[in-house]
C-alpha angles and dihedrals in degrees: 000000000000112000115220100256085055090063103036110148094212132071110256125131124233133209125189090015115307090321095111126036130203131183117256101274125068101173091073084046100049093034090057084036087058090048086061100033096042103052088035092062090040088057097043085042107046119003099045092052085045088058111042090056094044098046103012134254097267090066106038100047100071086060093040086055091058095041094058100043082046086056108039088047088060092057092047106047075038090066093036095053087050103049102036117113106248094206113278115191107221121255117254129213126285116244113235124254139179087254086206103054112055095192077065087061099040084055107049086034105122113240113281091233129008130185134245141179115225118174089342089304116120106222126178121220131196127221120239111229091197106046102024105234143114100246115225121236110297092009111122129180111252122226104196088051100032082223130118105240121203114226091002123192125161137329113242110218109205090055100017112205110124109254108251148163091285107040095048095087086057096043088051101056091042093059086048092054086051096050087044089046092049096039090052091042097045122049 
């Protein structure tokens, strides 16, 4: 039996068996991995040691300490970023059609918009001809992905997930590391 990641319509990309999910492309994502990895094991390899014999342990291993953790949490909040779902909203089924008559398809077609009240606010929402479903406020249907994202903003494209609902906490972490990194480095 084929589990539901195996058939997925769109083009994401999975990892342990369904249980993480990436956009479509992986160069961007290993290129920006490597900025953070390479200088990372030329600093553990070459200027610690430097250090510690220059200056002494007992005054380089309280910022080792930082730097690693530093590190270590950038490629952590980085993976995260990168395999967390960005709220898809499932695919719903495709109406049938006599696939030979295109009057037959104008006339089952689901209305392009429809309106709603929600809260005693009128809202219109649009109708989604790949994946079949009436897309909630703020939701849009991403190309890159060939998903409907709820609360999309933006693809990053260096880790390229959209960001979404769900993967901002991570992001945003990640960009914070990345301000404290830089303000402790560069005075």
């Amino acid at each position: 039996m084929k589990r539901l990641y195996q058939s997925w319509p769109a083009r994401n990309r999975f990892q342990c068996g369904g249980r993480l999910i990436a956009g479509p492309d992986r160069l961007y994502f290993y290129l920006a991995l490597s900025f953070i990895v390479v200088p990372f094991i030329i600093a553990c390899g070459f200027i610690w040691p430097y250090l510690f014999v220059r200056l002494g342990w007992y005054v380089v291993i309280a910022p080792l300490v930082g730097y690693i953790l530093l590190g270590l949490a950038s490629i952590v909040f980085m993976l995260l970023t990168r395999y967390r779902d960005p709220g898809i909203i499932p695919r719903g089924l495709e109406f049938s059609h006599n696939p030979d008559n295109p009057w037959d398809y104008e006339r089952k077609k689901p209305p392009e918009t429809i309106k709603i009240n929600v809260h005693g606010e009128n809202l219109r929402i649009k109708y989604c001809d790949t994946c079949h479903i009436y897309r909630p406020p703020r939701a849009i249907h991403c190309s890159v992905c060939n998903n409907c994202v709820e609360r999309f903003d933006h693809h990053y494209i260096l880790l390229h997930p959209p960001f979404a609902s769900s993967s901002l906490l991570s992001s945003s972490l990640l960009f914070a590391l990345y301000v404290l990194t830089r303000g402790l480095l560069i005075p």
